[in-house]
LOGUKE-94504 format. One line per field, with one value per atom (N, C-alpha, C): residue number from 0; residue in one letter; chain; x, y, z. Coordinates in steps of 0.05 Angstrom, whole numbers, plus 5000, padded with zeros to 4 digits. Atoms other than C-alpha are relative to their C-alpha. Example, Ala and Ser with C-alpha at 12.3 -4.5 7.8 and 13.67 -1.06 7.14 Angstrom:
// residues 2
nr = 0|0|0|1|1|1
rest = A|A|A|S|S|S
kette = A|A|A|A|A|A
u = 5018|5246|5018|4984|5273|4985
v = 4976|4910|5024|4976|4979|5022
w = 5000|5156|5000|4999|5143|5014
// end
This chain:
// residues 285
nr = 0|0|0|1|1|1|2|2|2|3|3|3|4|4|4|5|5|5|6|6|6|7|7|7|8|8|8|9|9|9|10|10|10|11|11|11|12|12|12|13|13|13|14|14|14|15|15|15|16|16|16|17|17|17|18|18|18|19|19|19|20|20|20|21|21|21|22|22|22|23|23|23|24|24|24|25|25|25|26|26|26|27|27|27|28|28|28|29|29|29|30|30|30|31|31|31|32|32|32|33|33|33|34|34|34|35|35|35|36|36|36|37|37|37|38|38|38|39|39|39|40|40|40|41|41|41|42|42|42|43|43|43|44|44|44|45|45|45|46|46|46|47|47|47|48|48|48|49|49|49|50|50|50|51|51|51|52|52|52|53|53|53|54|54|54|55|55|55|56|56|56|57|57|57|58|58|58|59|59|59|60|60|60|61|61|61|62|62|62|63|63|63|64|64|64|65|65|65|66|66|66|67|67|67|68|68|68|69|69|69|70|70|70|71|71|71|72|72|72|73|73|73|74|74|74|75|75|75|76|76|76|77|77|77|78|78|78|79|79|79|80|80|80|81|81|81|82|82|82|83|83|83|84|84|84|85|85|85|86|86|86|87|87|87|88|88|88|89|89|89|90|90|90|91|91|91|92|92|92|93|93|93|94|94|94|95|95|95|96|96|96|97|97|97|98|98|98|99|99|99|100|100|100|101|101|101|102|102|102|103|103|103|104|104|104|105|105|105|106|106|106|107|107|107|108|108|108|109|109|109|110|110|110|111|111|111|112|112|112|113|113|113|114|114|114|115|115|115|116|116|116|117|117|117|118|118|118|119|119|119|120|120|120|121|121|121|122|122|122|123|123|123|124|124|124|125|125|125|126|126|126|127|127|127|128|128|128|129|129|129|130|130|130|131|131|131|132|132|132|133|133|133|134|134|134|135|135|135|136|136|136|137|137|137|138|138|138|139|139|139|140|140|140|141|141|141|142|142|142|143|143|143|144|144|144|145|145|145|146|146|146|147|147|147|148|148|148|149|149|149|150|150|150|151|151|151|152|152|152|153|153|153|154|154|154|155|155|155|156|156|156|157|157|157|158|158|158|159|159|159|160|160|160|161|161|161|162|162|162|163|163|163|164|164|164|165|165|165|166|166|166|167|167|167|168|168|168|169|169|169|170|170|170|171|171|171|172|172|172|173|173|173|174|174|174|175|175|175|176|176|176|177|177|177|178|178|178|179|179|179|180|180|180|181|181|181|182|182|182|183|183|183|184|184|184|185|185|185|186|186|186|187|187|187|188|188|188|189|189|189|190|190|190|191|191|191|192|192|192|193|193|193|194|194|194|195|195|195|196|196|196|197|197|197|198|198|198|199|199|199|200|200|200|201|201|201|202|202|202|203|203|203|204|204|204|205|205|205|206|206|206|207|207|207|208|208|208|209|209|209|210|210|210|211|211|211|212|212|212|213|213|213|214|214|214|215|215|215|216|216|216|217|217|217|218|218|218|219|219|219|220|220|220|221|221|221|222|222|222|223|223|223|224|224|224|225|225|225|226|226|226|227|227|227|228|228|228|229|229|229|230|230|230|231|231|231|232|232|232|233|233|233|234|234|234|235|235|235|236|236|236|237|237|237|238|238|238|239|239|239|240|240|240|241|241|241|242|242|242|243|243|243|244|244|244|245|245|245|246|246|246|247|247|247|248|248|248|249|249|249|250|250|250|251|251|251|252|252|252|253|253|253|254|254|254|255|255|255|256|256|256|257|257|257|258|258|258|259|259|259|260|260|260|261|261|261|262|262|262|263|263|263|264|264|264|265|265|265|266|266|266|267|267|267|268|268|268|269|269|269|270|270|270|271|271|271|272|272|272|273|273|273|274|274|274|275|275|275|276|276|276|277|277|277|278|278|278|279|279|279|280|280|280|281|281|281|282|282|282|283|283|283|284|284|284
rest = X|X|X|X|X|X|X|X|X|X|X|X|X|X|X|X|X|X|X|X|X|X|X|X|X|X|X|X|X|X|X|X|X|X|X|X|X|X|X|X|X|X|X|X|X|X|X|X|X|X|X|X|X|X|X|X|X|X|X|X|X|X|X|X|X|X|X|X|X|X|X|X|X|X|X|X|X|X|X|X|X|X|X|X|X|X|X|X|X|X|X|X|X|X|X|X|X|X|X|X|X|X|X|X|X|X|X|X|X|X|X|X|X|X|X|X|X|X|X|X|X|X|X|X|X|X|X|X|X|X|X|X|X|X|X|X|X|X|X|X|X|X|X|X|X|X|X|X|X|X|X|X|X|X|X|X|X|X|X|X|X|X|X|X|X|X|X|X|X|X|X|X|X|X|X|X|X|X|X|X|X|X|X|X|X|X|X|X|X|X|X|X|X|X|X|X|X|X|X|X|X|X|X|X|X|X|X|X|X|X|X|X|X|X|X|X|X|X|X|X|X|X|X|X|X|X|X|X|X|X|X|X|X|X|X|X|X|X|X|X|X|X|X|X|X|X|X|X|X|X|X|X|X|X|X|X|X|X|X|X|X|X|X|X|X|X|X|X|X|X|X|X|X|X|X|X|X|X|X|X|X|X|X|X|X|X|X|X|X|X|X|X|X|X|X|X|X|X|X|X|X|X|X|X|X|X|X|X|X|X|X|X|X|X|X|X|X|X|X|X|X|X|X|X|X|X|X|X|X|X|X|X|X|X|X|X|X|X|X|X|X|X|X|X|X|X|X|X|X|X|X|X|X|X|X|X|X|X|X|X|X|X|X|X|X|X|X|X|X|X|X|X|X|X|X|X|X|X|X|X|X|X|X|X|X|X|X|X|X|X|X|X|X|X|X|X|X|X|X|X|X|X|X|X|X|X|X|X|X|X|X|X|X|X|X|X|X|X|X|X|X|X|X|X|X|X|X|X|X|X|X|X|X|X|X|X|X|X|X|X|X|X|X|X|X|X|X|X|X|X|X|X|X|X|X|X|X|X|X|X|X|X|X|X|X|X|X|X|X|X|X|X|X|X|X|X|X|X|X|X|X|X|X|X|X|X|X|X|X|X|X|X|X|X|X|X|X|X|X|X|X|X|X|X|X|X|X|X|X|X|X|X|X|X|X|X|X|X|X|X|X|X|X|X|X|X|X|X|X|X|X|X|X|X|X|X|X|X|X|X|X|X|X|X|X|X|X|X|X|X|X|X|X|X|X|X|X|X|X|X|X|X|X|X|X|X|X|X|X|X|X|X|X|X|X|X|X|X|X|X|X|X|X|X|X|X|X|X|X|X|X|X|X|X|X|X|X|X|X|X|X|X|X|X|X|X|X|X|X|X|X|X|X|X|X|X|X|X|X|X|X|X|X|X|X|X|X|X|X|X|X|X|X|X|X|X|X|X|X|X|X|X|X|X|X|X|X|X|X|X|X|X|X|X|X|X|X|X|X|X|X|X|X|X|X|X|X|X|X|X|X|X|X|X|X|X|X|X|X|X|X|X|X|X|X|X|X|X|X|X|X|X|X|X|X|X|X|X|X|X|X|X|X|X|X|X|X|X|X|X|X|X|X|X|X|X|X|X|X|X|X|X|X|X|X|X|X|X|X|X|X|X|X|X|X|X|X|X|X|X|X|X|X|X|X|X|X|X|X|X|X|X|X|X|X|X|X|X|X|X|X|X|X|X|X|X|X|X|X|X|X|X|X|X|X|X|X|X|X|X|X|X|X|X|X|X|X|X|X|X|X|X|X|X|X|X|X|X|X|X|X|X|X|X|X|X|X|X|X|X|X|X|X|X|X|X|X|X|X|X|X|X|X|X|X|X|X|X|X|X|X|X|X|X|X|X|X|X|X|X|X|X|X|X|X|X|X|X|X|X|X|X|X|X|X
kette = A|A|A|A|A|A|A|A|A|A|A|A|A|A|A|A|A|A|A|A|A|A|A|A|A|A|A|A|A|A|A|A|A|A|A|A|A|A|A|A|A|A|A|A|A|A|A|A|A|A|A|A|A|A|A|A|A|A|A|A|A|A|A|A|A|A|A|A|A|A|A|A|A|A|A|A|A|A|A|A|A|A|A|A|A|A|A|A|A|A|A|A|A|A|A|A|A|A|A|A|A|A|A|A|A|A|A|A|A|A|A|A|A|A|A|A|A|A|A|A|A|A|A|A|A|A|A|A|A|A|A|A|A|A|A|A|A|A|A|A|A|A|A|A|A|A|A|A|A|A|A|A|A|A|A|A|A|A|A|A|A|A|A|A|A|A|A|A|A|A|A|A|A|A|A|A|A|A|A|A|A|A|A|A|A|A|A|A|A|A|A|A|A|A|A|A|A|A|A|A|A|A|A|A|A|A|A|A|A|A|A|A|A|A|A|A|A|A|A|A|A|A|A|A|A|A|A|A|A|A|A|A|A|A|A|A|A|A|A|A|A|A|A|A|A|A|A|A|A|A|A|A|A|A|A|A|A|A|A|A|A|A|A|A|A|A|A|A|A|A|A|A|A|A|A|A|A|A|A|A|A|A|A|A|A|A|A|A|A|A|A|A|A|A|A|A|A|A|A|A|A|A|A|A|A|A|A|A|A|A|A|A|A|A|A|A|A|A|A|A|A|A|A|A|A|A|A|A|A|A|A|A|A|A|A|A|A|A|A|A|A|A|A|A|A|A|A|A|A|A|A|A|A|A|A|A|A|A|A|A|A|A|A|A|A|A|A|A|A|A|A|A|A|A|A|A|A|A|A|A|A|A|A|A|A|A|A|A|A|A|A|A|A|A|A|A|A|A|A|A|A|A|A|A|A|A|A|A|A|A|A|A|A|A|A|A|A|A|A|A|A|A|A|A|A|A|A|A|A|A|A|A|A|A|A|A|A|A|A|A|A|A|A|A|A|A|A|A|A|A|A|A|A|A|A|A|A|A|A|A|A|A|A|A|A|A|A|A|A|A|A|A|A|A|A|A|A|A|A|A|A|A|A|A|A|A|A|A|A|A|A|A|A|A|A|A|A|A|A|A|A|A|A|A|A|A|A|A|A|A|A|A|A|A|A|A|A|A|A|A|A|A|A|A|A|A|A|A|A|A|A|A|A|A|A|A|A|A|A|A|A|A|A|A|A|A|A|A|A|A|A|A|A|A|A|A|A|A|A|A|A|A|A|A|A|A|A|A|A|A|A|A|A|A|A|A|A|A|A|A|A|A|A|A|A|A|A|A|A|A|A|A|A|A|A|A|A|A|A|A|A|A|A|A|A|A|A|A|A|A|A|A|A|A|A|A|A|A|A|A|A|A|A|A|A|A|A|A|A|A|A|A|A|A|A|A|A|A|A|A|A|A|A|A|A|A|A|A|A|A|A|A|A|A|A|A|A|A|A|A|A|A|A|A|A|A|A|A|A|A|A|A|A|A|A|A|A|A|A|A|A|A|A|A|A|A|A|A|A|A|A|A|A|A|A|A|A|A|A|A|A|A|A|A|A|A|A|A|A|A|A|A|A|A|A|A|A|A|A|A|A|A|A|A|A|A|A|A|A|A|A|A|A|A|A|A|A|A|A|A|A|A|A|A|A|A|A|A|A|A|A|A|A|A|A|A|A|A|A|A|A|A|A|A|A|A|A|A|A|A|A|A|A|A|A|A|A|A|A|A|A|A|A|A|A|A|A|A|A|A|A|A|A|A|A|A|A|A|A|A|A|A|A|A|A|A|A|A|A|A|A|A|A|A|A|A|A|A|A|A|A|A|A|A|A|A|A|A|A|A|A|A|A|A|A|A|A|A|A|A|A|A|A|A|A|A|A|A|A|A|A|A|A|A|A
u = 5023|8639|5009|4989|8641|4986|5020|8620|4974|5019|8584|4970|5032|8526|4990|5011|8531|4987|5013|8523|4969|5022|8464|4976|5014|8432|4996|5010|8437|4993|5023|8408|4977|5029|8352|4987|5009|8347|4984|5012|8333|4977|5030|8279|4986|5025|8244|4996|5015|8231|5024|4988|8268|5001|4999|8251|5007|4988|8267|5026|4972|8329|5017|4989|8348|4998|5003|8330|5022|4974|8377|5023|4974|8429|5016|5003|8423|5009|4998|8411|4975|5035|8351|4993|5016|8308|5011|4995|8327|5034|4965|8414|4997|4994|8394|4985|5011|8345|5025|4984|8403|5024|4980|8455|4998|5005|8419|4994|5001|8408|5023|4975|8485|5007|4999|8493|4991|5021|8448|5014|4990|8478|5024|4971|8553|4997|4994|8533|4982|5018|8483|4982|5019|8426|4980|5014|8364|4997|4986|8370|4972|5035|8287|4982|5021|8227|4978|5009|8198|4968|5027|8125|4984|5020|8107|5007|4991|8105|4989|4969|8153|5009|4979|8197|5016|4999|8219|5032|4975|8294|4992|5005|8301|5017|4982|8335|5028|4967|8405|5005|4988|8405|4999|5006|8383|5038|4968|8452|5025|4982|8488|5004|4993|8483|5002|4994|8501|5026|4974|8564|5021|4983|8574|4999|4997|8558|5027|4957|8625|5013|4987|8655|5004|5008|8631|5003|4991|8640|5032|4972|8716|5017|5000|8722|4996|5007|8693|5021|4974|8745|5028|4976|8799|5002|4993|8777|5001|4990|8774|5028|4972|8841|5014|4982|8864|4989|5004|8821|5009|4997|8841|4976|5025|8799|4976|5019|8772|4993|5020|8742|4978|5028|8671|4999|5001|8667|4983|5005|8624|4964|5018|8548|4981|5007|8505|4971|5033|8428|5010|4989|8435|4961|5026|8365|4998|5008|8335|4980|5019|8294|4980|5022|8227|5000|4994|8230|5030|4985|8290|5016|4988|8305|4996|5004|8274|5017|4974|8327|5027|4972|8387|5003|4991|8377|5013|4991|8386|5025|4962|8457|5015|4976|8480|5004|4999|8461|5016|4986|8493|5029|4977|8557|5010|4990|8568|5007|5004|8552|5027|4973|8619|5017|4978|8658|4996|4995|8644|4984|5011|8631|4995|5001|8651|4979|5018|8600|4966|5030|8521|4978|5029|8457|4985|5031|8398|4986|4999|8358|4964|5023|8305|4991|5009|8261|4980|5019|8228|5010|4993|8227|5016|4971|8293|5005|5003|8277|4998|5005|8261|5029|4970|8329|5020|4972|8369|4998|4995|8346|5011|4990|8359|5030|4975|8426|5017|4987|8443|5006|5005|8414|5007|4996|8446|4989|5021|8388|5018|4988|8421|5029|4978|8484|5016|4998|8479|4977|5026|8423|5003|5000|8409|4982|5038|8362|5012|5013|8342|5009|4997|8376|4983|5016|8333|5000|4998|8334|5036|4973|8417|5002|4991|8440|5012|4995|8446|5034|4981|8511|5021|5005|8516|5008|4987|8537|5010|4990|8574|4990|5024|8538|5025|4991|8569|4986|5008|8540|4999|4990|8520|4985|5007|8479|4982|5025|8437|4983|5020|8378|4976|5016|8345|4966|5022|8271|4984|5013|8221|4975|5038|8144|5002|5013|8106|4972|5021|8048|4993|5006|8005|4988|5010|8011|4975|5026|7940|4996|5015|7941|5020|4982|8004|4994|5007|7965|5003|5002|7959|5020|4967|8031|5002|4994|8068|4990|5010|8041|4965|5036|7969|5003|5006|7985|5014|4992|8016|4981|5017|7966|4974|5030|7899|4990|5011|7911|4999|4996|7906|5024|4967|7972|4999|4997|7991|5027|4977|8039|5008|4992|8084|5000|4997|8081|5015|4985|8098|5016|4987|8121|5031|4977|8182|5021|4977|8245|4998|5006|8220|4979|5035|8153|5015|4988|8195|5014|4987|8234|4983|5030|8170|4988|5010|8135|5013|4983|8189|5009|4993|8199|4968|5027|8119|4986|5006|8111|4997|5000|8127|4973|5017|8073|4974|5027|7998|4981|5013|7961|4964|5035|7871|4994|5002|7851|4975|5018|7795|5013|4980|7856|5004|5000|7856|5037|4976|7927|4995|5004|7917|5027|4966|7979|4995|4994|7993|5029|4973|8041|5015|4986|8064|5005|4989|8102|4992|5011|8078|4971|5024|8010|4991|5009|8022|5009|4995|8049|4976|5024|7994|4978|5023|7943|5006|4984|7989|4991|5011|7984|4979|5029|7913|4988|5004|7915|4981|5021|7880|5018|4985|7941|5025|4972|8014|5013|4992|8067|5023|4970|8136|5019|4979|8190|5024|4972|8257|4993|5002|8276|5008|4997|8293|4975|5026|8223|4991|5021|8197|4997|4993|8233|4990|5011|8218|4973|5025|8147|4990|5004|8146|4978|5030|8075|5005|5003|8057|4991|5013|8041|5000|4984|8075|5029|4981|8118|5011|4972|8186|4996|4984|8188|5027|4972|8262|5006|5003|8267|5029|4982|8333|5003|4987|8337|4987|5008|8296|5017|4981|8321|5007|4993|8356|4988|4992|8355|5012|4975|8407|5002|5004|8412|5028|4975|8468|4999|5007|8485|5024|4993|8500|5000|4984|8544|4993|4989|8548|5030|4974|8610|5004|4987|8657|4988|5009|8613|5014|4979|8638|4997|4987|8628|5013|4981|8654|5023|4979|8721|4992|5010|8694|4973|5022|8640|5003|4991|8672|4992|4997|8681|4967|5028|8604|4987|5018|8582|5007|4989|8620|4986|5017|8572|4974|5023|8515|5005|4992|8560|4984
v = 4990|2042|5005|4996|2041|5020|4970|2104|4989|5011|2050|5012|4996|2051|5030|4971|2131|5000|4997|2133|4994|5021|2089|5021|4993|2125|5034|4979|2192|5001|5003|2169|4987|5014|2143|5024|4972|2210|5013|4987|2240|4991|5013|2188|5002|5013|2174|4973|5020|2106|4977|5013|2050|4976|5007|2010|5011|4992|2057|5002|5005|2064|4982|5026|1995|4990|5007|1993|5013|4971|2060|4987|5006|2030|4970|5032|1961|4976|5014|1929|4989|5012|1882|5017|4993|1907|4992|5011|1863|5012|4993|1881|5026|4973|1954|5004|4998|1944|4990|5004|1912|5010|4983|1950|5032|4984|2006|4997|5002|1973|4991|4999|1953|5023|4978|2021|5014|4977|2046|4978|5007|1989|5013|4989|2016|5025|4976|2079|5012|4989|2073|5016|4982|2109|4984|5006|2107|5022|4975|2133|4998|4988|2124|4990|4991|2134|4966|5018|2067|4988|5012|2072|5014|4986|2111|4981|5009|2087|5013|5011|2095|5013|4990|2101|5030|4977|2174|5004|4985|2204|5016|4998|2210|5028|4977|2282|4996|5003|2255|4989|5006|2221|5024|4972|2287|5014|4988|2309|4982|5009|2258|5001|4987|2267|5023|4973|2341|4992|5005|2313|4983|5021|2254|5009|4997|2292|5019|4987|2332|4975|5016|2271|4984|5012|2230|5014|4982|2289|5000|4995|2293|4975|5030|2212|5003|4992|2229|5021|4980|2283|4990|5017|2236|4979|5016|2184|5015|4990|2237|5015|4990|2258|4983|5023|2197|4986|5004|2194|5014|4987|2230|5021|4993|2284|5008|5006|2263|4971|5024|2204|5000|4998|2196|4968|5034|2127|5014|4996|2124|5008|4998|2126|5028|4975|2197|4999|4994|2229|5026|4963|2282|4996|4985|2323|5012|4990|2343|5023|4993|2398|4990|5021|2364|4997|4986|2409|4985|5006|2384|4974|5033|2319|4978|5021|2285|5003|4995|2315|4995|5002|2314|4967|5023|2247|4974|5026|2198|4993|4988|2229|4995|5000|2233|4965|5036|2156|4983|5015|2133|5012|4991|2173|4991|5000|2158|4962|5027|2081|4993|5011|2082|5022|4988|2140|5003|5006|2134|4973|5034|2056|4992|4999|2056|5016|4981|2112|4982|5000|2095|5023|4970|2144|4990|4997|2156|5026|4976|2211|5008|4977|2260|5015|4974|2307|5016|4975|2375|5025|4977|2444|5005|4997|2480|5007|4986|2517|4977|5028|2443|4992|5009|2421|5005|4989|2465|5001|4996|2468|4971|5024|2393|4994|5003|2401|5013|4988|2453|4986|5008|2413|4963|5032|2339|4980|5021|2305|4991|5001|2306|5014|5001|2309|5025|4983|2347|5005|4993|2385|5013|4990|2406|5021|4986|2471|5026|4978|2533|5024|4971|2601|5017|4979|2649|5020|4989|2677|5004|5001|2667|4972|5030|2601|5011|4987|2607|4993|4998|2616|4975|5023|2545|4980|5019|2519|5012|4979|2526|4991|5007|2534|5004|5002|2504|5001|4993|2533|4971|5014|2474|5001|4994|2504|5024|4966|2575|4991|5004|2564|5021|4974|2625|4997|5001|2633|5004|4995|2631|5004|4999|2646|4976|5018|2591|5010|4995|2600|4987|5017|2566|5024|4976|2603|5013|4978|2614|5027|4981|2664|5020|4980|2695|5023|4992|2720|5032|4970|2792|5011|4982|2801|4989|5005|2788|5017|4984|2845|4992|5000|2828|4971|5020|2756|4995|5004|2769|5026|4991|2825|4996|5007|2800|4963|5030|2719|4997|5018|2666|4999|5005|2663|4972|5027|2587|5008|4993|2609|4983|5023|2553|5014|4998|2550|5031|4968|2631|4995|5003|2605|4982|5017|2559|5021|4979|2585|5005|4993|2585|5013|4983|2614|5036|4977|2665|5021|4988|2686|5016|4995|2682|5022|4972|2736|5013|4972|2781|5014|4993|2773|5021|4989|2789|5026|4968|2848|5008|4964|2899|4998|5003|2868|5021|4988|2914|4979|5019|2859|5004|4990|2871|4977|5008|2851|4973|5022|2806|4982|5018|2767|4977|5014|2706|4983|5010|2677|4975|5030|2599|4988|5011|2575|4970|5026|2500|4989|5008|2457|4979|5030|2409|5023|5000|2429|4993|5015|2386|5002|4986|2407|5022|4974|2475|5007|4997|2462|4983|5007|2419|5007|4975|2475|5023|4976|2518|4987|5012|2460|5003|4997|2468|5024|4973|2539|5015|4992|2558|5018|4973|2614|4995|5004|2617|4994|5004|2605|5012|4989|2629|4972|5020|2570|5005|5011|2551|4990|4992|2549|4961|5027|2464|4989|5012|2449|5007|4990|2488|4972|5020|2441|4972|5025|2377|4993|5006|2379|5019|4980|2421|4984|5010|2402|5010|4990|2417|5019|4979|2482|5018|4983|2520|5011|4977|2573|5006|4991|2589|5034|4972|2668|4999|4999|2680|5030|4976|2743|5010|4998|2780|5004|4995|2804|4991|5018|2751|4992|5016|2721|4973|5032|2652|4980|5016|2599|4987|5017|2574|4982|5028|2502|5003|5011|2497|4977|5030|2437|5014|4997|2456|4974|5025|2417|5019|4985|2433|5008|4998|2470|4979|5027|2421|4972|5026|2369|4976|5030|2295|5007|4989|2330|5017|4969|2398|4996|5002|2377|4985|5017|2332|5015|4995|2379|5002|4991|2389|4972|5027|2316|4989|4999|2313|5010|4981|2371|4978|5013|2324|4976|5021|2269|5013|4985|2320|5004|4980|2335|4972
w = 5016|9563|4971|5028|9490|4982|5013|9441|4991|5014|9400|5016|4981|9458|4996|5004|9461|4969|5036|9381|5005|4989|9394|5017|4973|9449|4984|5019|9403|4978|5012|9355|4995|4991|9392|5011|4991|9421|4967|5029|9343|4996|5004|9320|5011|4988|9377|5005|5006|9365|5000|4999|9386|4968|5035|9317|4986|5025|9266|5016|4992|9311|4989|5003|9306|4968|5027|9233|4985|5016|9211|5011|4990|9253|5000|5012|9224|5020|4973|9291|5003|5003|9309|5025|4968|9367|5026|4973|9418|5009|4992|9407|5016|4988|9412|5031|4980|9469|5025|4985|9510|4993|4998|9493|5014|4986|9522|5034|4966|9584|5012|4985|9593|4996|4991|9585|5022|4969|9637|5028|4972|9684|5013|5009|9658|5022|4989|9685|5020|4968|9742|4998|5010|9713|4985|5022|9688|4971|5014|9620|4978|5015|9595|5019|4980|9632|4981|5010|9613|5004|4982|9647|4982|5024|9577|4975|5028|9503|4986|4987|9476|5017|4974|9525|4995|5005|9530|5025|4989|9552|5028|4982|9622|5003|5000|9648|5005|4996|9669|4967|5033|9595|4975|5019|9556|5009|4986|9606|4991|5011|9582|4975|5029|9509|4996|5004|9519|4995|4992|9536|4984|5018|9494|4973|5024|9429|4989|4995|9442|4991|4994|9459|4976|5018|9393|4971|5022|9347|4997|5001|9371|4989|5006|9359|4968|5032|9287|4981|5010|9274|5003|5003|9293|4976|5025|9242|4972|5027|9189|4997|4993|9204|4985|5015|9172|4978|5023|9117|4979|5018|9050|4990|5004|9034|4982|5024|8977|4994|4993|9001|5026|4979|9036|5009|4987|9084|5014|4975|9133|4988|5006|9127|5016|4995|9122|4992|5010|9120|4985|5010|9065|4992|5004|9052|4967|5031|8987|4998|5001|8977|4976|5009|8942|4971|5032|8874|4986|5022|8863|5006|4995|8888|4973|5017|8824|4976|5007|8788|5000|4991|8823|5018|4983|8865|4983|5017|8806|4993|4997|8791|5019|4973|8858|5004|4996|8871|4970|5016|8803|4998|4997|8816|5029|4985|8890|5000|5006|8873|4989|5003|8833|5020|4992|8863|5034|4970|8933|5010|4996|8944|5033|4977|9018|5015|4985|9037|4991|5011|9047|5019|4985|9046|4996|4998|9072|4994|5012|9040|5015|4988|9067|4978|5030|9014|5023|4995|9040|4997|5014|9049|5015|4991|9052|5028|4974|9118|5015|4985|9143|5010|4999|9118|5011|4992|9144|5027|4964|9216|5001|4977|9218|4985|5001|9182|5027|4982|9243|5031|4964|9302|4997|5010|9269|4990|5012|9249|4969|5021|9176|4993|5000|9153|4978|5028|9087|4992|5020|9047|4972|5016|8985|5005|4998|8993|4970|5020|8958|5018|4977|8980|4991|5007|8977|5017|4975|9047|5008|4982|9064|5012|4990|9099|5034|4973|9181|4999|5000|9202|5009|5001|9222|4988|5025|9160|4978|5028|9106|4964|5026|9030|4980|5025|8970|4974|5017|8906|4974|5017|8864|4964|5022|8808|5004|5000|8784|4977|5034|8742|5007|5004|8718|5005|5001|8720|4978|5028|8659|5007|4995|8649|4977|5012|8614|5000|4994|8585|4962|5019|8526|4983|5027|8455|4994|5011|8448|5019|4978|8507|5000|5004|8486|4980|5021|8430|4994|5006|8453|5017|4987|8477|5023|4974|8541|5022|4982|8576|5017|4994|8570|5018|4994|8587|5034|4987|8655|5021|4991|8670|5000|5007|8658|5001|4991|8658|5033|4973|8718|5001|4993|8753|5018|4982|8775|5020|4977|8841|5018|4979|8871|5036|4978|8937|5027|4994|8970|5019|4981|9032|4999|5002|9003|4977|5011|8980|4963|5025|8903|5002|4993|8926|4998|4992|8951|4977|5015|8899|4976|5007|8851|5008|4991|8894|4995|5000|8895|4972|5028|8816|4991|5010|8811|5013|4977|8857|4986|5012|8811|4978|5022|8764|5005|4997|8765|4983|5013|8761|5012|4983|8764|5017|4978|8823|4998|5011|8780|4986|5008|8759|5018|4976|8803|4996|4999|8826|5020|4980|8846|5007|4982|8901|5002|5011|8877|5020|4990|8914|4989|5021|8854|4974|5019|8804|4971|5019|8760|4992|5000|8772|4983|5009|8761|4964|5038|8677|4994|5023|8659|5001|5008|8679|4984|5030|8628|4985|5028|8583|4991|4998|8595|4976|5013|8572|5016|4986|8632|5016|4989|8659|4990|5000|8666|5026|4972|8712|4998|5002|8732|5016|4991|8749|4985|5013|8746|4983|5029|8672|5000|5001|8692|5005|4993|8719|4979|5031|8653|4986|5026|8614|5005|4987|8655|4991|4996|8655|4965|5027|8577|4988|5021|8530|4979|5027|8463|5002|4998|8455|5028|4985|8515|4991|5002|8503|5030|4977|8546|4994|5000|8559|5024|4979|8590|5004|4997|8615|5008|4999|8609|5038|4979|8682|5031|4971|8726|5024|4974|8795|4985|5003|8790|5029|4976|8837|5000|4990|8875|5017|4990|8890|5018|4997|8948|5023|4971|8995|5022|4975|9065|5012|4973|9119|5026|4975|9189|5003|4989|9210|5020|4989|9239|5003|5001|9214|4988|5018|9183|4974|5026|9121|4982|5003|9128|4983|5000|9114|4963|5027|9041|4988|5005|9023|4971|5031|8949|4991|5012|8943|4997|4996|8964|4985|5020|8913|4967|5030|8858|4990|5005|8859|4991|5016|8833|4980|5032|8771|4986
// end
């Protein structure tokens, strides 16, 4: 029996889907379809319930990849044993949270392109809480998220940038001071439930804002500056999204003692990148 098949067979378990299987694992249909059934002869089992579609993981195979992801993790820790560890080989899913993937992905892909040539990605964008369960439970390999909450214990978080928070808001409405323009305008509020949402609320609490003040919850970024541009409220973002999406006639307030946010990329403990996670953060510089 060879791991190849297990590999194979767990990450047919993740997808679902025998096609995107065979596509991520740059196999046609038919190789991976019979490589799963000399496996199942190999080992005298049926190892999917084939009278559904798709075909769905049978209970002795759910038992066997308990077993083989030990087994395939320990195989993985042997070949990085003998890699240097400041080299990445070997092909990974790293995660982005959404905000800031349009940012940081362009970098990472024109830095790993020369400095890690041997390694190839596949990339995921959502929200951090997304990311990080499927960094814990293997789906992905690496994420970039948003701490805002802490990082489970699961993984370990490498700090790869802090960017403060700013209000935006369009000069004409600044007219009668900062006070008035954060108590009395429209508030554009990203998203409350995502780890910038989060931070956002917690900066705006202390505000006494009238209750005939309306606060509209936007889930674009981009959205929510060119209803500033507009001059139709304000917003609060990271002080990089300000700048990104900046118009004529918006004004940066920076406020000496706002929250930041912290962009970090989490590995799994004793994952294939644990051991390279620096070498990993160095392709964002």
């Amino acid at each position: 029996m060879k791991t190849r098949a297990l590999n194979s067979l767990l990450h047919l378990s993740k997808v679902g889907s025998f096609t995107k299987a065979a596509e991520e694992l740059n196999m046609t249909l038919s190789a991976l379809s019979m490589q799963m059934k000399t496996l199942e002869a190999e080992l005298g089992a049926d190892l999917f319930d084939r009278s559904v579609r798709p075909p769905r993981l049978t209970p002795i195979a759910r038992s066997i990849l308990r077993e083989a992801s030990t087994l395939l993790q320990c195989e993985q820790n042997i070949v990085d044993l003998c890699r240097p560890q400041d080299v990445i080989v070997g092909s990974f899913r790293i995660g982005f949270v959404s905000t800031a993937a349009v940012r940081l992905l362009p970098t990472f892909l024109k830095n790993a392109h020369q400095e890690a040539p041997l390694a190839a990605f596949e990339f995921e964008t959502g929200l951090s809480q997304v990311l990080q369960d499927k960094v814990v439970s293997g789906q992905l390999d690496a994420a970039v998220v948003t701490d805002a909450d802490g990082v489970p214990d699961a993984v370990t978080p490498l700090t790869l940038r802090e960017e403060p928070f700013v209000f935006a808001a369009h000069e004409d409405l600044l007219r009668d001071g900062f006070e008035a323009l954060i108590t009395r305008q429209r508030f554009f509020h990203f998203m409350p439930d995502t780890g910038i949402g989060k931070l956002i609320a917690q900066e705006m609490r202390p505000v006494k804002r009238s209750r005939s003040r309306k606060t509209v919850v936007l889930d674009n970024l981009e959205a929510s500056m060119e209803c500033v541009a507009k001059g139709l409220g304000f917003t609060l973002l990271p002080v990089s999204d300000v700048e990104r999406y900046l118009a004529n006639g918006v004004q940066v307030i920076e406020m000496p003692t706002t929250r930041k946010r912290t962009l970090v990329l989490i590995a799994a403990r004793g994952g294939s990148l644990a051991q390279r996670q620096e070498t990993l953060a160095s392709l964002f510089a």
